[in-house]
DRENSERO-82811 format. One record per atom (N, C-alpha, C, CB): residue in one letter; chain; atom name; x negated, y negated, z. Coordinates in nm, 3 decimals. Atoms other than C-alpha are relative to their C-alpha. Glycine has a CB too. Layout:
! residues N
(node 'A'; 'A'; 'CA'; (X; Y; Z))
...
***
This chain:
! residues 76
(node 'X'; 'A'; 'N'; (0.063; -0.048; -0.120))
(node 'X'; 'A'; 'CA'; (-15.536; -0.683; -3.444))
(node 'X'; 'A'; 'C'; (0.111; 0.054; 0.091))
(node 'X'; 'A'; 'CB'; (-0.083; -0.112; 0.070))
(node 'X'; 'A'; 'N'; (-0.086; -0.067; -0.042))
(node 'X'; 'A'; 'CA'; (-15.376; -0.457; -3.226))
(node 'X'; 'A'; 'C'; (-0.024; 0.051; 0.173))
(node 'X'; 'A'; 'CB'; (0.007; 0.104; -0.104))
(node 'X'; 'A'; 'N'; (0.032; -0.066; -0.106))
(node 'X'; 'A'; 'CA'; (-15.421; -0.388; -2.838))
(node 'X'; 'A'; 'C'; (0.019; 0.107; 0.032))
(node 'X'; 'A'; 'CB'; (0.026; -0.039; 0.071))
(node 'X'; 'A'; 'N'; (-0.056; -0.152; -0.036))
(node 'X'; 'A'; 'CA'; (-15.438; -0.057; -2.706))
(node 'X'; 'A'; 'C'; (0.015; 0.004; 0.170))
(node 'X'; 'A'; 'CB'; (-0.127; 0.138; -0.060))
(node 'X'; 'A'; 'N'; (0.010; 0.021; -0.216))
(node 'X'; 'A'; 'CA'; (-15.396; -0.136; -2.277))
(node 'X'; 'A'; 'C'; (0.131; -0.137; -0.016))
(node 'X'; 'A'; 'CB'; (-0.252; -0.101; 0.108))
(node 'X'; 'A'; 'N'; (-0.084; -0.104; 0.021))
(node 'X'; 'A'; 'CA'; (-15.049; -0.067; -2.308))
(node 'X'; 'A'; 'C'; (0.039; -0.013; -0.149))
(node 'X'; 'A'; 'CB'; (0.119; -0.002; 0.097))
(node 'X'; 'A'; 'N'; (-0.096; 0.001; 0.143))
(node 'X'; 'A'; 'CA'; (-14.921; 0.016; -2.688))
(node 'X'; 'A'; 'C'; (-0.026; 0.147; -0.066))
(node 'X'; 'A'; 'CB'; (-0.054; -0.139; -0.127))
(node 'X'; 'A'; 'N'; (0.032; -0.127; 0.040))
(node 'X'; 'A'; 'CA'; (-15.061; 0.247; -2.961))
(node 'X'; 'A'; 'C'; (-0.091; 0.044; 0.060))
(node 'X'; 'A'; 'CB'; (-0.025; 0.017; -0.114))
(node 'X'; 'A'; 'N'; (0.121; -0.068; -0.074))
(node 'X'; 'A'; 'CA'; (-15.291; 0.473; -2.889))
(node 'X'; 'A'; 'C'; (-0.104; 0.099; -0.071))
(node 'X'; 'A'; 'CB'; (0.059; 0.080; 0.109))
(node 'X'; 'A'; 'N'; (0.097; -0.056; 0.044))
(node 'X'; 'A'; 'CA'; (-15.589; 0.687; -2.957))
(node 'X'; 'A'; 'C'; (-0.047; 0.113; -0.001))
(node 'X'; 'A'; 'CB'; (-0.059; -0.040; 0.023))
(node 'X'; 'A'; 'N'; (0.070; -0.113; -0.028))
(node 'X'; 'A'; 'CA'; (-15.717; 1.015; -2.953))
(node 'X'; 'A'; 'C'; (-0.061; 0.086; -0.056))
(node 'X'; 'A'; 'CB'; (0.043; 0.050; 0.040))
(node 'X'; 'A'; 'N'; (0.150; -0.048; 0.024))
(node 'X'; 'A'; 'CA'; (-16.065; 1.180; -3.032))
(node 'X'; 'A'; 'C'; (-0.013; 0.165; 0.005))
(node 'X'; 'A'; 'CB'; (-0.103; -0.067; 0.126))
(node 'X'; 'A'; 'N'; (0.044; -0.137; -0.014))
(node 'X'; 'A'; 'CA'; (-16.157; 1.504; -3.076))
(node 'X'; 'A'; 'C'; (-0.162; 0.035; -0.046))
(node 'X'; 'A'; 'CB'; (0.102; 0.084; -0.087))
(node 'X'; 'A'; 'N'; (0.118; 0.009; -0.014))
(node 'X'; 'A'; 'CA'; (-16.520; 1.560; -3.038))
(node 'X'; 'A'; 'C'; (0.010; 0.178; -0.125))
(node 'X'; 'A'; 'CB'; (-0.066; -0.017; 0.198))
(node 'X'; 'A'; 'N'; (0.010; -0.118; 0.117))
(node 'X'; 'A'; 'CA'; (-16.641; 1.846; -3.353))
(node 'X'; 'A'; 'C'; (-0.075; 0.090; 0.086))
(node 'X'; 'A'; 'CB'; (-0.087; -0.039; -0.160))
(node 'X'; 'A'; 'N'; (0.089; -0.114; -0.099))
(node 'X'; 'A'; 'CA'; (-16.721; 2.189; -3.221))
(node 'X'; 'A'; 'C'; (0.036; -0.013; 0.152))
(node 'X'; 'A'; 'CB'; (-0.178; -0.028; -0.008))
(node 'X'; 'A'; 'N'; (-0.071; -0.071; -0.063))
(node 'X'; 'A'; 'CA'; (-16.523; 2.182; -2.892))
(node 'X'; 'A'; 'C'; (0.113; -0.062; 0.019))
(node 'X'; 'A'; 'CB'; (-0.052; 0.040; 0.097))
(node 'X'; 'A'; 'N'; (-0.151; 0.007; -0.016))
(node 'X'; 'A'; 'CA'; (-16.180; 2.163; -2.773))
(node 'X'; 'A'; 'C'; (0.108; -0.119; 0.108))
(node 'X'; 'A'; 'CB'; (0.022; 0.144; 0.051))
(node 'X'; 'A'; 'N'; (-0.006; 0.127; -0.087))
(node 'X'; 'A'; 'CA'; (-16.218; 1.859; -2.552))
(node 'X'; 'A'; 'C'; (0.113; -0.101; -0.085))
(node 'X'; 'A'; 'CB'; (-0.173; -0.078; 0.015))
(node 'X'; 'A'; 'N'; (-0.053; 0.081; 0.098))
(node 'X'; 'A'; 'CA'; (-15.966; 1.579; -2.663))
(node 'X'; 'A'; 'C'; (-0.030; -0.132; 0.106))
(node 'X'; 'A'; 'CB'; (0.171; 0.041; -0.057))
(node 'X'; 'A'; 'N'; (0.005; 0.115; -0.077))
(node 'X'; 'A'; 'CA'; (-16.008; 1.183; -2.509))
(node 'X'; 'A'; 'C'; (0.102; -0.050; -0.081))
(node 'X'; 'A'; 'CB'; (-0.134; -0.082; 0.017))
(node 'X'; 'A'; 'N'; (-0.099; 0.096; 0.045))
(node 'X'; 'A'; 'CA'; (-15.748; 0.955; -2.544))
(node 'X'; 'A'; 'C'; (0.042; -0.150; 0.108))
(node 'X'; 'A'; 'CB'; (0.132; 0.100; -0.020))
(node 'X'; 'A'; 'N'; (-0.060; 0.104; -0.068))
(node 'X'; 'A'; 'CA'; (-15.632; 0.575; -2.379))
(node 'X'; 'A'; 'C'; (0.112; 0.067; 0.083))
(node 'X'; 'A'; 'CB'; (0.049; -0.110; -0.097))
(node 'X'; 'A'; 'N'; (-0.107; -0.039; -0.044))
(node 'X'; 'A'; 'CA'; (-15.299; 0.793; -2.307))
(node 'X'; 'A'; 'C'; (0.000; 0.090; 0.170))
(node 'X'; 'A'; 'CB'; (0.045; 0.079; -0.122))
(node 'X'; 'A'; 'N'; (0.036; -0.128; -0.136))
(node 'X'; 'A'; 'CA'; (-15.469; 1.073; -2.014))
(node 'X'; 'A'; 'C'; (-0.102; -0.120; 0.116))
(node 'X'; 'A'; 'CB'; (-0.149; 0.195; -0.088))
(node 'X'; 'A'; 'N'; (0.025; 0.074; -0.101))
(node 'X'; 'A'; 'CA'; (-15.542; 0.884; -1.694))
(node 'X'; 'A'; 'C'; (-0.091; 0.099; 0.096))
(node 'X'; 'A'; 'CB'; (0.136; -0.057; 0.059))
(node 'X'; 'A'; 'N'; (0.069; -0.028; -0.126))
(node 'X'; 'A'; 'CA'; (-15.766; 0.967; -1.406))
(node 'X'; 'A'; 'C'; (0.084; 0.025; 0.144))
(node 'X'; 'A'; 'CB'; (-0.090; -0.117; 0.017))
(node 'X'; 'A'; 'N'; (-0.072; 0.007; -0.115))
(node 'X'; 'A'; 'CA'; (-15.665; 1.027; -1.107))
(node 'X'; 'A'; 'C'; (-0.020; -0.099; 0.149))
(node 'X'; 'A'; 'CB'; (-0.009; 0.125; 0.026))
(node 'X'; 'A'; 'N'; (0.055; 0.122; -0.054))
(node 'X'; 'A'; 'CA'; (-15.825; 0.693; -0.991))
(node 'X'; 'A'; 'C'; (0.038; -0.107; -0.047))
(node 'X'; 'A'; 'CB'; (-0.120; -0.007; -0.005))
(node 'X'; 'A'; 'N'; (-0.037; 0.149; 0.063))
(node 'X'; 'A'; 'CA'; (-15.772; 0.301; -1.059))
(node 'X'; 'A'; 'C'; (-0.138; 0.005; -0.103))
(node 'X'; 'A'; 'CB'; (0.005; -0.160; 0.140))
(node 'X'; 'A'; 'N'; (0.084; 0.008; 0.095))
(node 'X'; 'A'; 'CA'; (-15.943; 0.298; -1.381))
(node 'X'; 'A'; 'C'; (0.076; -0.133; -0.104))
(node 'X'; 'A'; 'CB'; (-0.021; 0.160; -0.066))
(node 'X'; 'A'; 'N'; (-0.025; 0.106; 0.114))
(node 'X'; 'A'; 'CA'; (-15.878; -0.073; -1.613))
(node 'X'; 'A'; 'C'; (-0.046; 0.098; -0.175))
(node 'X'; 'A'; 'CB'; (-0.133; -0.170; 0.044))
(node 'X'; 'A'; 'N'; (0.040; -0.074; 0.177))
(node 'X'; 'A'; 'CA'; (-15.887; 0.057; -1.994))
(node 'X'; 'A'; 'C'; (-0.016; -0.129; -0.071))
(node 'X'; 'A'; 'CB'; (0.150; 0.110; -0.099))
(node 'X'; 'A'; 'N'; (-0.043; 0.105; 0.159))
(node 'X'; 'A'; 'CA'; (-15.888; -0.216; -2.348))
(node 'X'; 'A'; 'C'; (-0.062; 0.094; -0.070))
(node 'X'; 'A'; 'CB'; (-0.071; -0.185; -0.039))
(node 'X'; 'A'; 'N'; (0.059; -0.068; 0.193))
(node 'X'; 'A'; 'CA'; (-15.967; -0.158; -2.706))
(node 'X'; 'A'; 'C'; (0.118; -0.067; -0.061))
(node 'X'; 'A'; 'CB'; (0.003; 0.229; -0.053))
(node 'X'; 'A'; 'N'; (-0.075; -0.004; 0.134))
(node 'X'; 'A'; 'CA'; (-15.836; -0.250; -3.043))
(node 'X'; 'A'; 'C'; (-0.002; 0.103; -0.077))
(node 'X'; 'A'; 'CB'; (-0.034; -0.088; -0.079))
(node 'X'; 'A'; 'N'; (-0.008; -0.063; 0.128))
(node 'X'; 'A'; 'CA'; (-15.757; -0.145; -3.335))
(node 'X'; 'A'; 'C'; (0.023; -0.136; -0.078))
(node 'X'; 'A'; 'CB'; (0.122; 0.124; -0.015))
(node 'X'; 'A'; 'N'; (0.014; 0.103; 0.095))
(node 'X'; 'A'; 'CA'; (-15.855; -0.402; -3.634))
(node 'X'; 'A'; 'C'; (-0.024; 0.011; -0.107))
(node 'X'; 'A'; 'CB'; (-0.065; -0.070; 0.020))
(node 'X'; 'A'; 'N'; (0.014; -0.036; 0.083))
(node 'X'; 'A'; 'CA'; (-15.784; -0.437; -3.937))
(node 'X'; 'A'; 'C'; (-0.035; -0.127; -0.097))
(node 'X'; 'A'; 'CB'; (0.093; 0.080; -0.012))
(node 'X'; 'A'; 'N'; (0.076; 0.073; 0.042))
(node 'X'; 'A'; 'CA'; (-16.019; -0.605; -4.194))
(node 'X'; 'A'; 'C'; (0.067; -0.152; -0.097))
(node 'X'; 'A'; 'CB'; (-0.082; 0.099; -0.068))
(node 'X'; 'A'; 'N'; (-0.092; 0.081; 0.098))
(node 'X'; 'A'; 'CA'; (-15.894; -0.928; -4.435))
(node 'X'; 'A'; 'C'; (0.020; 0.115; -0.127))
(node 'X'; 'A'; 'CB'; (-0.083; -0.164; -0.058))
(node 'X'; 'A'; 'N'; (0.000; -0.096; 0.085))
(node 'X'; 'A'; 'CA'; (-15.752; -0.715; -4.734))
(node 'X'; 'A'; 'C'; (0.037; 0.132; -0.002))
(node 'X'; 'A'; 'CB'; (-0.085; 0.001; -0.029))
(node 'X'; 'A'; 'N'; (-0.021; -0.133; -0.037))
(node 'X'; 'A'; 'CA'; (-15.718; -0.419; -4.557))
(node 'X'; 'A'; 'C'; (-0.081; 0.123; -0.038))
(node 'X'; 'A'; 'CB'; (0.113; 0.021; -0.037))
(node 'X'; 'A'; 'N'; (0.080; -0.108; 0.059))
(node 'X'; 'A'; 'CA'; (-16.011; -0.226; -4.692))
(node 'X'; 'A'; 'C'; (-0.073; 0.101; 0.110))
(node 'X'; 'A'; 'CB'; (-0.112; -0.069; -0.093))
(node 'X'; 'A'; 'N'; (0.029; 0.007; -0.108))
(node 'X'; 'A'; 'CA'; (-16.154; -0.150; -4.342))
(node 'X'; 'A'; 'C'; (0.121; -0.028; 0.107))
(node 'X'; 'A'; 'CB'; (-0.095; -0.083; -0.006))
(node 'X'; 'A'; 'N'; (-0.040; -0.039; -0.114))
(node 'X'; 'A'; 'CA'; (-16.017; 0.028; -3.985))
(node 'X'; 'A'; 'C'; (-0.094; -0.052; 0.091))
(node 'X'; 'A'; 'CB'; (0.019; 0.133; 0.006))
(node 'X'; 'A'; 'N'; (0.082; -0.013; -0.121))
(node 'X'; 'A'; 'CA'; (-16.207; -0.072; -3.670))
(node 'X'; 'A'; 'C'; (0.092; 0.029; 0.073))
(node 'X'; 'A'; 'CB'; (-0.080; -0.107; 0.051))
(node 'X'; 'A'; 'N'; (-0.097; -0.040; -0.156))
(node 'X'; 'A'; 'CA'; (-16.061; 0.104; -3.351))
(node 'X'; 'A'; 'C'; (-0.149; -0.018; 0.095))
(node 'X'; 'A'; 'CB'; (0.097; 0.221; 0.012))
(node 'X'; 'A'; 'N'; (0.078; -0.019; -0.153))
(node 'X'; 'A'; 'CA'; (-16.261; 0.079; -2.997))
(node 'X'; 'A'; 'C'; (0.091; -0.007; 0.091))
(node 'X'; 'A'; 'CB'; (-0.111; -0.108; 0.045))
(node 'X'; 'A'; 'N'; (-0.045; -0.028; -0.129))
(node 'X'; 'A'; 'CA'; (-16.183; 0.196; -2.635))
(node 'X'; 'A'; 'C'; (-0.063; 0.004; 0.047))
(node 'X'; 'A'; 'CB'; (0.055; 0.073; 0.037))
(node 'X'; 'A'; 'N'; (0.076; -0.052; -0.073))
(node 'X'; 'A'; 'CA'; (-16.321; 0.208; -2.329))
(node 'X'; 'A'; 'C'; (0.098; -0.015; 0.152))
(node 'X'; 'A'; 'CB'; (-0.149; -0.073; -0.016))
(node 'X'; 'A'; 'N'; (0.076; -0.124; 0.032))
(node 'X'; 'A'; 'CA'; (-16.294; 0.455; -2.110))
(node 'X'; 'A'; 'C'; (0.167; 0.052; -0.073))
(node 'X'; 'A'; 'CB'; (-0.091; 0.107; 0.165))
(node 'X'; 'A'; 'N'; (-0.134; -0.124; 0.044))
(node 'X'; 'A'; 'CA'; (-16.055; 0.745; -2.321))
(node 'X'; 'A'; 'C'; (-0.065; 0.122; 0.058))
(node 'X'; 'A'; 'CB'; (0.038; 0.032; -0.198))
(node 'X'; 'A'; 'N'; (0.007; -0.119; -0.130))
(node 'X'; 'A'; 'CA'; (-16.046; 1.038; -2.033))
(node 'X'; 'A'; 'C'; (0.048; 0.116; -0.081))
(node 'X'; 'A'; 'CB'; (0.113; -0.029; 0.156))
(node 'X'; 'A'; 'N'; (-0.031; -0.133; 0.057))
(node 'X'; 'A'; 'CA'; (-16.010; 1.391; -2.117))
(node 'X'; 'A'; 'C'; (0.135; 0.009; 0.040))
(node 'X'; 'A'; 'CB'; (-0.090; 0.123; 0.050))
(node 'X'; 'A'; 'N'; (-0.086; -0.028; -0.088))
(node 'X'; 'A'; 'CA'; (-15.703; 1.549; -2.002))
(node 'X'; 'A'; 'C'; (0.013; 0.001; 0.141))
(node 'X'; 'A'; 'CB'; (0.020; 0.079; -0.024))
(node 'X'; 'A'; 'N'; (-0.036; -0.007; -0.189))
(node 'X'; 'A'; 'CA'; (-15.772; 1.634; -1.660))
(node 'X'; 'A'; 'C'; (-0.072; -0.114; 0.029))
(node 'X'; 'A'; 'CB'; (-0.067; 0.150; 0.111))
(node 'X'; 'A'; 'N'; (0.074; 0.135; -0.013))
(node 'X'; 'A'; 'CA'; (-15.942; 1.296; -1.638))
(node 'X'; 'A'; 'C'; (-0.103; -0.060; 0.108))
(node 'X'; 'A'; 'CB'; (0.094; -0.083; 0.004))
(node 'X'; 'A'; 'N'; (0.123; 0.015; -0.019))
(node 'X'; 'A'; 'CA'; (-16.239; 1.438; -1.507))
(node 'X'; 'A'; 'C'; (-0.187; -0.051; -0.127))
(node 'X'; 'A'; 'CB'; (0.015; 0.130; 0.058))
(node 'X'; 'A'; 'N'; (0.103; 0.071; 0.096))
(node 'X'; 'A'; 'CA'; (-16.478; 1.299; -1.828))
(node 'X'; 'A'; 'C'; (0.058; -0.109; -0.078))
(node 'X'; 'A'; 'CB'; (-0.062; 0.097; -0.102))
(node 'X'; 'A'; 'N'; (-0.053; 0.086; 0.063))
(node 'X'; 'A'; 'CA'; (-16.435; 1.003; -1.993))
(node 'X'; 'A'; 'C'; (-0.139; -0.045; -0.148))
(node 'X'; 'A'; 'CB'; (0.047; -0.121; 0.129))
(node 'X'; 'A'; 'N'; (0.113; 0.009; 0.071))
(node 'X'; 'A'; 'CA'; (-16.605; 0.852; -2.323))
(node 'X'; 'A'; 'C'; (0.006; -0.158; -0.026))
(node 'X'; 'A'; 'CB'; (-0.004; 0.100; -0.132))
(node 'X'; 'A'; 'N'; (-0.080; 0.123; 0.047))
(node 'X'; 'A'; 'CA'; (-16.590; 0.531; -2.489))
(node 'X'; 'A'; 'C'; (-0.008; 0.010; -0.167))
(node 'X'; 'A'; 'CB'; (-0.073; -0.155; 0.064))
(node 'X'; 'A'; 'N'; (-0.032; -0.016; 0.089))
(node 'X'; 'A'; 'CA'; (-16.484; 0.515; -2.852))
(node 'X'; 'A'; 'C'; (0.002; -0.102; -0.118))
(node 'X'; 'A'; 'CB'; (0.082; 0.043; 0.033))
(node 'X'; 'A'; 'N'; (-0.033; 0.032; 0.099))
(node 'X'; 'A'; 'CA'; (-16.588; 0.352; -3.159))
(node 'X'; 'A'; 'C'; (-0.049; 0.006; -0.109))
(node 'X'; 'A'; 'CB'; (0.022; -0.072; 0.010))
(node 'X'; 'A'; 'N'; (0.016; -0.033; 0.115))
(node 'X'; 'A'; 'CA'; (-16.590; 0.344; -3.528))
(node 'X'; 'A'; 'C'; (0.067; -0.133; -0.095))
(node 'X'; 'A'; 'CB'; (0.062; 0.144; -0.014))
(node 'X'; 'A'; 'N'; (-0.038; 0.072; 0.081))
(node 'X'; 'A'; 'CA'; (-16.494; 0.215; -3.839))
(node 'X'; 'A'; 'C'; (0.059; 0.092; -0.110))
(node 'X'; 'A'; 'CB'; (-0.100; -0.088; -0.031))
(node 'X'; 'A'; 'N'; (-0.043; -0.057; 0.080))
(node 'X'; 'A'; 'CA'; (-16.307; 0.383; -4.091))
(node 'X'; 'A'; 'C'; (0.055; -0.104; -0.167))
(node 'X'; 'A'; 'CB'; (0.098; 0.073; 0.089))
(node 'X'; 'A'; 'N'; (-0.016; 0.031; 0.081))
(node 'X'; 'A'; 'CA'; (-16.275; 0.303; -4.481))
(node 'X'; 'A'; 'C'; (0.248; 0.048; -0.058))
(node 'X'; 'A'; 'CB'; (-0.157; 0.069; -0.065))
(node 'X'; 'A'; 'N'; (-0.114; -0.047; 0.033))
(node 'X'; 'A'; 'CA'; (-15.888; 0.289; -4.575))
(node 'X'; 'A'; 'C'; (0.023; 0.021; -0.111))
(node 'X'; 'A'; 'CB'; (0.080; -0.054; 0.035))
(node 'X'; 'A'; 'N'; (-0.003; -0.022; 0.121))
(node 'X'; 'A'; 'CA'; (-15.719; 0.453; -4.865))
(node 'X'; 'A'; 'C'; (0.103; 0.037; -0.048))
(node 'X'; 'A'; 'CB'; (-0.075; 0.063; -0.030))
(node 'X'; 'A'; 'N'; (-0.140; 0.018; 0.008))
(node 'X'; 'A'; 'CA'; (-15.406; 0.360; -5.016))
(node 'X'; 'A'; 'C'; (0.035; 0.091; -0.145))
(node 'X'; 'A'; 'CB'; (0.041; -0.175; -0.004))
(node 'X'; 'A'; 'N'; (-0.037; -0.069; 0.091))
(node 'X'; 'A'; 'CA'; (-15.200; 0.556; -5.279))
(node 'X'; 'A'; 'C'; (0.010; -0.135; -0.127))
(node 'X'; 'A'; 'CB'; (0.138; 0.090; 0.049))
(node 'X'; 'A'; 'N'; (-0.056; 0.067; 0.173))
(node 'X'; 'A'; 'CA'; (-15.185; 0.430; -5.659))
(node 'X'; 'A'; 'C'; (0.101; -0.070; -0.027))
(node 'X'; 'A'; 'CB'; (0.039; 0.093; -0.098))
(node 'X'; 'A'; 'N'; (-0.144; 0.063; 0.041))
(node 'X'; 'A'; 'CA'; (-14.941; 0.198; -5.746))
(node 'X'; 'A'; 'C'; (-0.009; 0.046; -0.148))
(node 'X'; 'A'; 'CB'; (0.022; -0.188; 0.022))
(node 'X'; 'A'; 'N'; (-0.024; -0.055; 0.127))
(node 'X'; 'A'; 'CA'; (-14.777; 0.346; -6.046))
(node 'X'; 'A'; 'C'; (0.102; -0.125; -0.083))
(node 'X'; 'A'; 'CB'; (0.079; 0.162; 0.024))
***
């Protein structure tokens, strides 16, 4: 498990436009952030969540999560 409020970080790109969110782009207000990033026993399974990840000009914000399947190279 991995905190993201301060460490790595995150960033989204919504399909079809050019918007990006990320933990990293701040507001120009007192805004608190968290989220992880977790990873499953085994490692077969990503979970990341955030809330909020602000656009750039950090007039929109979203909150962010998923799950992603991981996928390691062949041991030869």
């Amino acid at each position: 498990m991995y905190d993201l409020s301060p460490g790595p970080y995150v960033i989204v790109s919504m399909s079809g436009g050019p918007t990006r969110y990320s933990n990293l782009f701040e507001p120009p207000f007192p805004s608190p952030g968290f989220g992880q990033i977790r990873f499953s026993r085994g490692g077969k399974l990503m979970g990341v969540g955030y809330h909020p990840a602000y656009s750039v000009a950090g007039d929109d914000a979203v909150t962010v999560a998923g799950v992603l399947t991981c996928k390691y190279p062949k041991r030869k």
